[in-house]
Backbone bond lengths (Angstrom), bond angles and torsions (degrees), N, CA, C in turn:
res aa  C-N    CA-C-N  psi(-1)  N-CA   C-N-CA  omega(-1)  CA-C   N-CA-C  phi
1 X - - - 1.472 - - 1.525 109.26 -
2 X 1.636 121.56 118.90 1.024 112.54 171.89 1.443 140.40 -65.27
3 X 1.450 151.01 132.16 1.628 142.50 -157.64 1.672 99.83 -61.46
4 X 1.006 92.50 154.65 1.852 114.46 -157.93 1.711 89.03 -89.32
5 X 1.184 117.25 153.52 1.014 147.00 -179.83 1.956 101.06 -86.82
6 X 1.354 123.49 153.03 1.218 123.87 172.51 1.328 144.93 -118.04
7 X 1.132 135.31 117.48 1.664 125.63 -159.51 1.552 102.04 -107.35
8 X 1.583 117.60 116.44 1.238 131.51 147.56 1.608 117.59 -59.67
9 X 1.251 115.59 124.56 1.311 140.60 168.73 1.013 135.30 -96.73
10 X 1.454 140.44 93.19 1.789 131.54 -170.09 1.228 88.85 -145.62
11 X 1.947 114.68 148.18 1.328 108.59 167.53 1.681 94.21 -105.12
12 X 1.416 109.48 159.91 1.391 113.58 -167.03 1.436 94.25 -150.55
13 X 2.060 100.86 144.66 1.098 116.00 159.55 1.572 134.53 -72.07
14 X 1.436 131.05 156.32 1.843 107.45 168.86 1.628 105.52 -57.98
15 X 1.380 134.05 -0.76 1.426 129.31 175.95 1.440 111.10 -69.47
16 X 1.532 113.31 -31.77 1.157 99.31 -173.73 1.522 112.22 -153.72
17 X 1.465 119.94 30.76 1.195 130.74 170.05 1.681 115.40 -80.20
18 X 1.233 117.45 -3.61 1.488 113.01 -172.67 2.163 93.61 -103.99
19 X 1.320 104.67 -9.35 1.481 110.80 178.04 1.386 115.33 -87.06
20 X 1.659 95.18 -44.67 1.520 102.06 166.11 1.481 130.44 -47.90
21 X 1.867 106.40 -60.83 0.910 108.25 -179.11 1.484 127.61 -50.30
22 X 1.418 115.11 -39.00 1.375 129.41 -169.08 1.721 109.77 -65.66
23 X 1.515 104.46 -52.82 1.580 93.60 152.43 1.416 139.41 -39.43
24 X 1.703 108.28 -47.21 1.868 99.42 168.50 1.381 129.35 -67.16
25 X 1.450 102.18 -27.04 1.301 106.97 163.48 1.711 121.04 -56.71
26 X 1.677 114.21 -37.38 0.745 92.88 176.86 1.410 138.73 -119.27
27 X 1.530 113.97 34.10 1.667 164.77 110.87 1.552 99.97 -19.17
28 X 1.275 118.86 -56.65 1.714 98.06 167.69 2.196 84.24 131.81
29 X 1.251 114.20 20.38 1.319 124.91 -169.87 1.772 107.84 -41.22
30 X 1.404 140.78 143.01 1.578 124.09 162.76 1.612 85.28 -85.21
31 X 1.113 148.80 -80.65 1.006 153.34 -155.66 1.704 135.40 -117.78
32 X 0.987 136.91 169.51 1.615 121.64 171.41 1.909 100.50 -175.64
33 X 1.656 86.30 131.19 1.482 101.79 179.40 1.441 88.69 -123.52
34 X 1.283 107.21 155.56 1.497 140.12 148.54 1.235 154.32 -109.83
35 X 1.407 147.13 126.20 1.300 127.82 -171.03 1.535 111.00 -161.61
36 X 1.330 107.54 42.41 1.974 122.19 -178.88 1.910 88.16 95.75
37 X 1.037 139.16 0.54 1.028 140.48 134.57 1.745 149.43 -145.62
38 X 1.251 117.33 95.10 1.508 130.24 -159.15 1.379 104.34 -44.76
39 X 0.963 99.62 158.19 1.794 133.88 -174.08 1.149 127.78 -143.58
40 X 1.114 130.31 109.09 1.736 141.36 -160.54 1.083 127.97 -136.38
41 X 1.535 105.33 80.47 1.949 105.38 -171.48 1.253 109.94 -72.86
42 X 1.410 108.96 152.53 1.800 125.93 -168.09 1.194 89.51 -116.95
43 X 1.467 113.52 163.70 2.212 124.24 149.47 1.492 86.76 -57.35
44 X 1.661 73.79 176.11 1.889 102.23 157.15 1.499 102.81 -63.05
45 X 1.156 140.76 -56.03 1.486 147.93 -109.42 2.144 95.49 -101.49
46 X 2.039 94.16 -5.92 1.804 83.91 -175.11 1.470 106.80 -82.64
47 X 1.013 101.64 -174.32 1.994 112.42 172.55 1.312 101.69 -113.52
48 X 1.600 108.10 117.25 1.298 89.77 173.03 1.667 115.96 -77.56
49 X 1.364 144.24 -42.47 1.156 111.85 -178.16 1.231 148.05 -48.30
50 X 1.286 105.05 -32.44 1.254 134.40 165.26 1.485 109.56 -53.32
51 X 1.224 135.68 -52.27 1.586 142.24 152.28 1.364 104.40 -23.21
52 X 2.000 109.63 -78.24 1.251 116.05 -172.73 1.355 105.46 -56.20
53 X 0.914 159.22 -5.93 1.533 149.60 -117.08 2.156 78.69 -141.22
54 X 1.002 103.34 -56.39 1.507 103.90 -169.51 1.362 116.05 -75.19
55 X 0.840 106.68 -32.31 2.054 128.57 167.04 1.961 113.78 -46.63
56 X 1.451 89.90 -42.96 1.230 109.71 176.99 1.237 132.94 -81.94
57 X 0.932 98.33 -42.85 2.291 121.77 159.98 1.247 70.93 -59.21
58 X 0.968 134.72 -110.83 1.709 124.94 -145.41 1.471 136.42 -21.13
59 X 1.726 87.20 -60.40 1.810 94.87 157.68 1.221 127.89 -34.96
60 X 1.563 107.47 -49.23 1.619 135.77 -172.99 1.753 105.82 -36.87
61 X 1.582 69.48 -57.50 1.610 89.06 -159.38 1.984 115.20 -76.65
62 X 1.133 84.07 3.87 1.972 102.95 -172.03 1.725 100.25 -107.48
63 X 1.492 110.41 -14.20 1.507 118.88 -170.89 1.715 85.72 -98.14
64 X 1.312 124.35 -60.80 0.996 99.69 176.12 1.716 155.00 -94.79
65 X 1.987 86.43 56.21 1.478 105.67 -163.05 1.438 80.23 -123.14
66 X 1.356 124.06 2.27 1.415 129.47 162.25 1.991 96.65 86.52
67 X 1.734 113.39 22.79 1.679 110.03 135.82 1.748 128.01 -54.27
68 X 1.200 106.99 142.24 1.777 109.97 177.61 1.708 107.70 -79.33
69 X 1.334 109.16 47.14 1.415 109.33 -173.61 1.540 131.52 -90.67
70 X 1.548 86.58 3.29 1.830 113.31 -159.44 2.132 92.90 -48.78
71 X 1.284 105.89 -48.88 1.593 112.99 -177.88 1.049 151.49 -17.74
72 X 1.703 83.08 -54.05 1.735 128.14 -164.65 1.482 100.11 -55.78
73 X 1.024 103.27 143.00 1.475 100.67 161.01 1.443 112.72 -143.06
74 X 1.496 128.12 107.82 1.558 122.36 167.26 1.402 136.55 -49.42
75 X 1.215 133.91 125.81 1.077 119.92 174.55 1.513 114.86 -116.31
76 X 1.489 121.76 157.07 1.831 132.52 163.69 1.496 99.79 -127.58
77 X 1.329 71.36 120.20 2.031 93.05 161.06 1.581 118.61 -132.74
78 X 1.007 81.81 161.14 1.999 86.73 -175.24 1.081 113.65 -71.55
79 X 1.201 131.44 135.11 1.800 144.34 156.80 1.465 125.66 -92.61
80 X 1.270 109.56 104.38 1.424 108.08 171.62 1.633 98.18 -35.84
81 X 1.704 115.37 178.00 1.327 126.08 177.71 1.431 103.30 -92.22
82 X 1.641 120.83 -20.58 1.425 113.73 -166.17 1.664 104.03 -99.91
83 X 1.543 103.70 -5.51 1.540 114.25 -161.12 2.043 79.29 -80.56
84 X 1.228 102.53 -81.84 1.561 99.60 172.61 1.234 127.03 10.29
85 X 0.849 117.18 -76.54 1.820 133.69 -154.45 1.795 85.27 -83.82
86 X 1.133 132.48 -46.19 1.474 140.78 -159.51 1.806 84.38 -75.37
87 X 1.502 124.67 -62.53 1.275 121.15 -167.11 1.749 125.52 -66.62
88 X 1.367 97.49 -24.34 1.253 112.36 -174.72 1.537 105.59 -74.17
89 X 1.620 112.12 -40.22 2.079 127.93 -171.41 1.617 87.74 -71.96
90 X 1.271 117.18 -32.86 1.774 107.45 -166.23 1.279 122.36 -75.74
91 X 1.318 136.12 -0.24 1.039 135.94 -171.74 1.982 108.80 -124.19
92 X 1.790 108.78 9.12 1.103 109.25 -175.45 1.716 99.06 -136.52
93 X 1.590 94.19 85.18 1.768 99.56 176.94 1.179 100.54 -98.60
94 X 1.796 106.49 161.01 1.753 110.53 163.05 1.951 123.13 -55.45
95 X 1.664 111.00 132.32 1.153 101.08 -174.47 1.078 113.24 -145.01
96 X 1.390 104.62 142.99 1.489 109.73 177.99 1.700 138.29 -69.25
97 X 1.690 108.14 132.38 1.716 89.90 -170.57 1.627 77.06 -143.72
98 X 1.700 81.04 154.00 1.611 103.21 175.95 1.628 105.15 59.73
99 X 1.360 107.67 -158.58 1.332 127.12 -163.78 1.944 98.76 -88.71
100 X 1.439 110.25 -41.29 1.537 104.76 172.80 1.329 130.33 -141.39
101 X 1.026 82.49 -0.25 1.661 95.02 169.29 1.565 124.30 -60.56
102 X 1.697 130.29 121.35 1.307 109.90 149.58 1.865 106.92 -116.63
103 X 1.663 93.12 148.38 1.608 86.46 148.32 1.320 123.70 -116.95
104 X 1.406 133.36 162.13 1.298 138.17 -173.54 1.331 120.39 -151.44
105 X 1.477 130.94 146.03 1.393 116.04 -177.58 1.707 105.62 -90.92
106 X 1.499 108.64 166.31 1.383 123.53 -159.46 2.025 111.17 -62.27
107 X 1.305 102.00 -18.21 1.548 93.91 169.68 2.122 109.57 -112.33
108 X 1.294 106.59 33.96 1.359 118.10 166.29 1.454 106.85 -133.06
109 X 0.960 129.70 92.75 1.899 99.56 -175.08 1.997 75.61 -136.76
110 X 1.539 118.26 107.59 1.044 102.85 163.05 1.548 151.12 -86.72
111 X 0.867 174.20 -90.39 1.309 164.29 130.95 1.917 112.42 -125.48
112 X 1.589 105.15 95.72 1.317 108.45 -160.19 1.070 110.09 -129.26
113 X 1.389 128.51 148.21 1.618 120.48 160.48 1.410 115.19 -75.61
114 X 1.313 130.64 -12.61 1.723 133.01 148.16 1.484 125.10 -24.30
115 X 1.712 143.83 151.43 1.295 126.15 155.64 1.001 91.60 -66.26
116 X 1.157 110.38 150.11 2.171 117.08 162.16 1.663 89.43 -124.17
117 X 1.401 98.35 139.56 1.115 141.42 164.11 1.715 127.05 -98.02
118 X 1.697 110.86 86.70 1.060 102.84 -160.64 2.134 116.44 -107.35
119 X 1.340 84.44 131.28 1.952 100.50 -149.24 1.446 104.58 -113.79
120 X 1.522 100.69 112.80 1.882 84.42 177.52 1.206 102.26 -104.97
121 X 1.984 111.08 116.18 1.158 111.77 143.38 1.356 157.10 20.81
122 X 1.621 142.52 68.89 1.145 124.37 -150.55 1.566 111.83 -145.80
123 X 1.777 110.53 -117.91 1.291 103.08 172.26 1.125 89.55 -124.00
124 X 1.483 147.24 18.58 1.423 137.49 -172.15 1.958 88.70 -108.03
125 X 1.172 109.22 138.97 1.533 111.91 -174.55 1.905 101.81 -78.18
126 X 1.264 108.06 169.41 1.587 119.87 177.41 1.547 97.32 83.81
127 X 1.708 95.79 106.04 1.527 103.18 161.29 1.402 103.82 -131.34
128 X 1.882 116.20 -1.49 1.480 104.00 -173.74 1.551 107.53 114.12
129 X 1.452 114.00 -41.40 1.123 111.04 -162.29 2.146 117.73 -80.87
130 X 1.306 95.06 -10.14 1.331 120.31 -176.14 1.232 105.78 -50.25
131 X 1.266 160.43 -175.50 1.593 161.53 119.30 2.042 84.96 -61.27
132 X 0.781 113.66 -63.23 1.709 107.83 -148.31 1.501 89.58 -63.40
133 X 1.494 138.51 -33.90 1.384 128.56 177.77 1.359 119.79 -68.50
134 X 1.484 113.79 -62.21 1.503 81.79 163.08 1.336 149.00 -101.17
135 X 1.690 90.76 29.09 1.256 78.32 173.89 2.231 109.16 -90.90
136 X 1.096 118.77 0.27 1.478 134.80 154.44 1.727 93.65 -64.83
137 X 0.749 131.38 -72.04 1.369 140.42 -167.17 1.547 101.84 -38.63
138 X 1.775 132.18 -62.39 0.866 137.03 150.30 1.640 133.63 -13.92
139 X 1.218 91.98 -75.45 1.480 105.95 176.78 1.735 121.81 -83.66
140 X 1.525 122.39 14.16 1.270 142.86 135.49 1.297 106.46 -64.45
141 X 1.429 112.70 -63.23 1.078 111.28 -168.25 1.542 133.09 -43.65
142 X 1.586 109.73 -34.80 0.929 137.25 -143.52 1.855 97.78 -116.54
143 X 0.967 121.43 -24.20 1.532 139.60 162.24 1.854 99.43 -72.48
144 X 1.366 141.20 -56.34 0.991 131.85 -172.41 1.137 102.15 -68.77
145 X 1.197 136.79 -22.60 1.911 123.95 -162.34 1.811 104.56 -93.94
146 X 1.537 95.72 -2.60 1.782 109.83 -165.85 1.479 78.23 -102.29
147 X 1.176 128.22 -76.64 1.965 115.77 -156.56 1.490 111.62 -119.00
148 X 1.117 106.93 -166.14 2.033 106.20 177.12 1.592 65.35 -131.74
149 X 1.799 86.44 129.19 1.349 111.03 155.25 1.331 116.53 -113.91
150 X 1.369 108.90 159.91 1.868 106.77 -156.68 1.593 96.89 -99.37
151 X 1.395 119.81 -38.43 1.344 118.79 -162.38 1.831 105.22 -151.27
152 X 1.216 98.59 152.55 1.259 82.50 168.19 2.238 102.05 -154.10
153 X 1.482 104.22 -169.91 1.198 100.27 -169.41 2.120 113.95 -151.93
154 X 1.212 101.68 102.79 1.501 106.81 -160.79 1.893 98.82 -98.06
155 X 1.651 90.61 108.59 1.640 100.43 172.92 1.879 103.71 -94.17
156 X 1.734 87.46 125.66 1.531 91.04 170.74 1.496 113.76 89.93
157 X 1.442 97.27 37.54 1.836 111.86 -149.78 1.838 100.13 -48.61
158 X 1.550 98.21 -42.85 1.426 108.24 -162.85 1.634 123.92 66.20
159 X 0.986 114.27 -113.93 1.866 111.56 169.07 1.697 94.27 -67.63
160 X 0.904 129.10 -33.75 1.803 111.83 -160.33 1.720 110.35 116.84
161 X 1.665 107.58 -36.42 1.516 92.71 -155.84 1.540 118.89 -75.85
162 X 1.399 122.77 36.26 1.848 132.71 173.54 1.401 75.37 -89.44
163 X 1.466 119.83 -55.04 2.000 123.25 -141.30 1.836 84.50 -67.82
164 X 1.264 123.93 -77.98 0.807 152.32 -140.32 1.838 105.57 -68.88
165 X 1.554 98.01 -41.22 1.771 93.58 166.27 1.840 116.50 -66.49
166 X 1.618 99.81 -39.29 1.474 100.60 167.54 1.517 130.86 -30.83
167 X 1.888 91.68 -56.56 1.332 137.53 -157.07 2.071 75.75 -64.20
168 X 1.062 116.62 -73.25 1.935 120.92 -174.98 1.293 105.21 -38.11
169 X 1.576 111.44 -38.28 1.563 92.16 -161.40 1.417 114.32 -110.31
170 X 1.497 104.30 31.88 1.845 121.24 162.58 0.969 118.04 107.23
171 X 1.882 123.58 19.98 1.769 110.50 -165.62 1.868 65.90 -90.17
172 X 1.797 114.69 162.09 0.769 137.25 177.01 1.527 120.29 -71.90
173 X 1.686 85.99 -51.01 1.232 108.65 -159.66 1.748 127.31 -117.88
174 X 1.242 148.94 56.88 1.700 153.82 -134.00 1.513 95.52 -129.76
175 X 1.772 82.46 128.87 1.513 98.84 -166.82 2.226 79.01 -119.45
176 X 1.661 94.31 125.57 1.256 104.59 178.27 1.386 119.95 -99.50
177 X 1.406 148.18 119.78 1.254 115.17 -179.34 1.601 98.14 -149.06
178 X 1.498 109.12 174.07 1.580 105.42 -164.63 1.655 92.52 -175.74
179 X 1.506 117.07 125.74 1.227 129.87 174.12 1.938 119.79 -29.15
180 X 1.871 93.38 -38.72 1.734 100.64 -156.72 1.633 87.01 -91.79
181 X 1.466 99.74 139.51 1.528 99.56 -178.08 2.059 117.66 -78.54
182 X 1.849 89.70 -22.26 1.906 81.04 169.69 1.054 108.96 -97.56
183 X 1.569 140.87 23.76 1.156 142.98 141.15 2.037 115.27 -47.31
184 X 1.387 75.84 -68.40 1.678 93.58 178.04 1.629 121.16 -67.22
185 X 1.408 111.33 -12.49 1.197 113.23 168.71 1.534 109.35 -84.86
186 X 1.301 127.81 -54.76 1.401 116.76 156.55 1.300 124.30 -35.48
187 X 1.203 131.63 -34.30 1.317 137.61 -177.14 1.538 103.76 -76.50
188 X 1.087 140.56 -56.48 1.126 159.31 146.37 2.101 100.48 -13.54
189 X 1.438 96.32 -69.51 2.220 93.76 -176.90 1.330 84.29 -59.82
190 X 1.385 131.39 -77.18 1.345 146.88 -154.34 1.948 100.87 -22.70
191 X 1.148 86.83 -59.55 2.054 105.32 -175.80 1.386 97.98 -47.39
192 X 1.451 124.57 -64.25 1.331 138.84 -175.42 1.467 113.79 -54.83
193 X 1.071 114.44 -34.35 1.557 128.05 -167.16 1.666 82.62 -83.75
194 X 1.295 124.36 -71.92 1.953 105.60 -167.79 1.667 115.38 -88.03
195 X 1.421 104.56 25.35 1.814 115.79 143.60 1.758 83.06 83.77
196 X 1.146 137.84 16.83 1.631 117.00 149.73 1.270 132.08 -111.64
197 X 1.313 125.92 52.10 1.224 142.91 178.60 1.797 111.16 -54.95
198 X 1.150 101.66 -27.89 1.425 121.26 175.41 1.783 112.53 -76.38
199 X 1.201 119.59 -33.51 1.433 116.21 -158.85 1.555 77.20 -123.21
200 X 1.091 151.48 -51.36 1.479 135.15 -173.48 1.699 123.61 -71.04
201 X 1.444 126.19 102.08 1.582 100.06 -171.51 1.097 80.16 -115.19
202 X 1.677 107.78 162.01 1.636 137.80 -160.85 1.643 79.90 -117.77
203 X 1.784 94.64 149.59 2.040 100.20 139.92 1.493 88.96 -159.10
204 X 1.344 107.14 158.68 1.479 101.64 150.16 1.883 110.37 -92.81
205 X 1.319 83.42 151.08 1.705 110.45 -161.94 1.760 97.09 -179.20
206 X 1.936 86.39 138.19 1.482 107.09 167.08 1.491 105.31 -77.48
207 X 1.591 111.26 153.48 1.585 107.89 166.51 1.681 129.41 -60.75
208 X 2.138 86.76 -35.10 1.035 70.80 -152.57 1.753 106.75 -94.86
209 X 1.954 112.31 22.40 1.050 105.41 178.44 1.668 112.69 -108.94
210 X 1.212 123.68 1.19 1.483 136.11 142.37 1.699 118.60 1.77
211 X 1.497 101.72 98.47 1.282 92.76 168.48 1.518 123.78 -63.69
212 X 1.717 115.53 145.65 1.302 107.94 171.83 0.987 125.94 -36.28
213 X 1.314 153.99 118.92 1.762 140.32 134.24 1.681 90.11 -115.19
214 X 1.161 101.44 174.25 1.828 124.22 178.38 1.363 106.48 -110.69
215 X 1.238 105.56 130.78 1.819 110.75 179.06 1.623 94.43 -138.37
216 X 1.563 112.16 150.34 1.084 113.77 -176.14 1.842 116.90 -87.59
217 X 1.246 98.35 -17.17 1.263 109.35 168.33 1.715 129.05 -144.00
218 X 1.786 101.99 111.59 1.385 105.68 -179.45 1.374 120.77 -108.30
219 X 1.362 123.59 145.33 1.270 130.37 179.35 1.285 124.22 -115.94
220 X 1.341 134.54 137.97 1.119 123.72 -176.48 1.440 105.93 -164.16
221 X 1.348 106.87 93.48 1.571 122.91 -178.05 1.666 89.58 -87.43
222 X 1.501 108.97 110.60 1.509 117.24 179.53 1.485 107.71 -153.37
223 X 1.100 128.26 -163.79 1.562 125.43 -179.42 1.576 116.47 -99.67
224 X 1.524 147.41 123.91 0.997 151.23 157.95 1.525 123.86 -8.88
225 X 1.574 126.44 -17.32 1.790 134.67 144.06 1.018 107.12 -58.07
226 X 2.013 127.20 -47.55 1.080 132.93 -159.62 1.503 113.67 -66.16
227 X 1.311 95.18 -61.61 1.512 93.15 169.64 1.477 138.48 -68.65
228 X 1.205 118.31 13.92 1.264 142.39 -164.78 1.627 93.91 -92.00
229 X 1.074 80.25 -64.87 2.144 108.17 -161.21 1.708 88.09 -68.01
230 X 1.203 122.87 -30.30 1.551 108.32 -158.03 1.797 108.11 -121.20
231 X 1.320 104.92 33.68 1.453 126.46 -168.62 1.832 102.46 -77.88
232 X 1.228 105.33 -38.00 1.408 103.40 -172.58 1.761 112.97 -84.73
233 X 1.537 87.57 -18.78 1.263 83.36 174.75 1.742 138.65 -92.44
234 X 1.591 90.90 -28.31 1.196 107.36 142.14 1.565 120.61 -40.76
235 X 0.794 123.95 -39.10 1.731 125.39 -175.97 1.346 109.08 -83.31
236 X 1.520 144.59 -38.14 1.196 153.07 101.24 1.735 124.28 14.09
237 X 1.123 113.22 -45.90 1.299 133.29 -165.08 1.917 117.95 -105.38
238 X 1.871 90.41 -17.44 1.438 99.92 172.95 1.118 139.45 -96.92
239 X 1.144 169.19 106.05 1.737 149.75 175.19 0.943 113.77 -36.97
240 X 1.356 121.25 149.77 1.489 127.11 169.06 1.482 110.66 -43.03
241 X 0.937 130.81 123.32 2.042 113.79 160.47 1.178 82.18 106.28
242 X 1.271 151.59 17.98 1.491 144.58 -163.53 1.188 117.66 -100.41
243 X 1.566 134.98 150.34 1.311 108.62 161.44 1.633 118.45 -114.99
244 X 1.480 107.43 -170.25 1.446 110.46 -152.56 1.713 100.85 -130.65
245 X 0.880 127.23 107.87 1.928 117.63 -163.17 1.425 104.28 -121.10
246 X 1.298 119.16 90.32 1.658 138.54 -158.70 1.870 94.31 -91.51
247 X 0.985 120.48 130.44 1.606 124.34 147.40 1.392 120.37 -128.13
248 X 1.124 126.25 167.73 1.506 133.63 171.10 1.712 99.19 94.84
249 X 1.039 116.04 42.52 1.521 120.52 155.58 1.234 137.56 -132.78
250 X 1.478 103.26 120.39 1.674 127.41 -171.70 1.994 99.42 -42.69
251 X 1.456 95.18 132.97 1.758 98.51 -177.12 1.580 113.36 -35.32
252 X 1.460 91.62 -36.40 1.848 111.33 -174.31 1.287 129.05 -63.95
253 X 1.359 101.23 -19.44 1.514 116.60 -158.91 1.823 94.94 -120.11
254 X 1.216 98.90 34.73 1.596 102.03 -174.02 1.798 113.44 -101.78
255 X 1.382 102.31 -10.67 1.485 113.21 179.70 1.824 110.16 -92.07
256 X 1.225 79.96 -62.87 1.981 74.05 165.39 1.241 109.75 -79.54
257 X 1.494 134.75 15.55 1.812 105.82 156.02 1.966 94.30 -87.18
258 X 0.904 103.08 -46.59 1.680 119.28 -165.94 1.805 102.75 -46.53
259 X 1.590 110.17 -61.82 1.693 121.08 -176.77 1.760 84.00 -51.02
260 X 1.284 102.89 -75.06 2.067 92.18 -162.31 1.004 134.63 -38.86
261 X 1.611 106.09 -18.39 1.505 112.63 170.34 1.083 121.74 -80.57
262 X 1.586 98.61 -56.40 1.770 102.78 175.18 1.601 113.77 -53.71
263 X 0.839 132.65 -26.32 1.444 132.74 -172.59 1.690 107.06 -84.44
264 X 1.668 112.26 10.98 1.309 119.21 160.58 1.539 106.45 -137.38
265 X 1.248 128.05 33.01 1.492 147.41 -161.23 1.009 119.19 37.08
266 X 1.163 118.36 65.25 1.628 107.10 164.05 1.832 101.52 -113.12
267 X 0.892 115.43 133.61 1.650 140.23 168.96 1.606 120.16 -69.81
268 X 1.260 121.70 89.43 1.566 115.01 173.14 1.834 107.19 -46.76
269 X 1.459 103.50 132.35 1.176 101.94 168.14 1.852 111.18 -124.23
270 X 1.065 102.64 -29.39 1.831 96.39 167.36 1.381 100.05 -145.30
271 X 1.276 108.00 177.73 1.411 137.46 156.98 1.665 136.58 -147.20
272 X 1.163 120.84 144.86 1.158 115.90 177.73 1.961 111.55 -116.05
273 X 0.976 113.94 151.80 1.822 105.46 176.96 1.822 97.08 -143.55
274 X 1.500 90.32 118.62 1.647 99.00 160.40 1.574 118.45 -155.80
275 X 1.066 89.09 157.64 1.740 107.09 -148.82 1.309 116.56 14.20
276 X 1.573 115.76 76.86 1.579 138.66 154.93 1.740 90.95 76.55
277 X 1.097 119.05 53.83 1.663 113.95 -179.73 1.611 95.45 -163.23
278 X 1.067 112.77 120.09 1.507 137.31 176.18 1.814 120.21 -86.94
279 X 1.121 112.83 126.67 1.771 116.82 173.75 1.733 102.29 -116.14
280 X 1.375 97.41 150.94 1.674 86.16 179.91 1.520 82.51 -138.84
281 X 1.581 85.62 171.49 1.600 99.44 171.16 1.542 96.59 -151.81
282 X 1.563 105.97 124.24 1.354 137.38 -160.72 1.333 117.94 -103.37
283 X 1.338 137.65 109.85 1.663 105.65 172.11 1.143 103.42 -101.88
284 X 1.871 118.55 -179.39 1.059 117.20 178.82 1.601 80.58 -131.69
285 X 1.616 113.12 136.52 1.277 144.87 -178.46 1.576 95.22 -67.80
């Protein structure tokens, strides 16, 4: 009988599931889904206590930053090898966002009059299923049916599919880029996989070391620090008349992303909110 594969168990808030995750990843994770409670398959070859054991230092250390995490409790259990592959496909169905959009992973792709957006699953974040993805996804959506945009520019591409849904719904031209280099390599199949390999280009690149050019439309599904710190540059990075398509912000944290901007002119022009995670769309006058 071959050694069982392992599933990490924690339930997690949006306070601190993007901290979590980044730890299993870098625990040595094959995979990790979420949904008010994370999931983190290991090989055979991890330890689980040692997993749990590090999961917990973490907590520790999140309890005493004055998080309500005292509760939590991690768990590892064994995974058959066939349970794996079965548990990992189950938590990534085709789904609906916005008015026509679907995304779906590459062994679900159903037969729809929807665009489908097809995303394989990995370690690069954005499959759709996020509140903060589609709700960016949304309000793309909803920006292309308003103007023809000529170009656009996705910081923090992750899988690709912000660049790449753009890329479907007629920007010509989307320059994708993202610090982690198998980020951008996913982004890269991902492009190929929904047939714009041509209109989507990948690099790795920091945001915030980006040479100036002007694009009329930037995206940057990132965390509410991120956009804080990278506000000026964002403004730098935009055309006049441009817009600004922010994700990864806690409902709460929606007043100080909004004041910091405006207090370098940028103009809220929409928003979307789902499950306690806010997308905005910003112009700059």
């Amino acid at each position: 009988m071959s050694a069982p594969y392992w599933q990490l168990t924690v339930p997690v808030t949006a306070h601190i599931s993007e901290g979590v995750t980044n730890l299993v990843w870098e625990l040595g994770a094959l995979g990790v889904v979420e949904d008010g409670v994370l999931r983190a398959f290991f090989p055979p070859d991890a330890m689980p206590r040692a997993l749990r054991a590090r999961v917990r230092a973490y907590l520790d250390g999140l309890c005493a930053l004055g998080y309500a995490v005292e509760s939590i409790a991690p768990t590892v259990a064994p995974l058959a090898d066939e349970a794996w592959a079965e548990a990992w496909k189950a938590h990534f169905r085709p789904i609906e966002v916005g008015r026509r959009l679907l995304v779906a992973p590459p062994w679900d792709v159903p037969a729809t009059s929807r665009l489908t957006l097809v995303i394989e699953p990995g370690r690069a974040f954005g499959t759709g299923h996020h509140g903060s993805t589609a709700g960016c996804l949304t309000l793309i959506e909803k920006l292309c049916e308003q103007e023809r945009i000529a170009r656009a520019l996705d910081l923090g591409t992750g899988s690709g599919l912000l660049a790449i849904a753009a890329a479907r719904l007629g920007v010509p031209e989307v320059l994708a880029v993202d610090k982690d280099p198998d980020a951008v390599a996913a982004a890269i199949a991902n492009a190929a996989r929904n047939g714009v390999p041509d209109r989507v280009r990948c690099a790795v690149a920091d945001a915030a070391e980006l040479p100036a050019s002007r694009f009329p439309l930037v995206l940057a599904n990132l965390l509410a620090t991120a956009h804080l710190a990278l506000r000026v540059r964002y403004r730098r990075l935009l055309c006049p008349g441009g817009t600004l398509v922010l994700g990864g912000i806690l409902e709460e944290e929606v007043g100080a992303v909004t004041d910091a901007l405006a207090a370098i002119g940028f103009l809220e022009r929409d928003r979307e909110l789902l499950d306690g995670w806010a997308s905005l769309a910003l112009r700059r006058p």
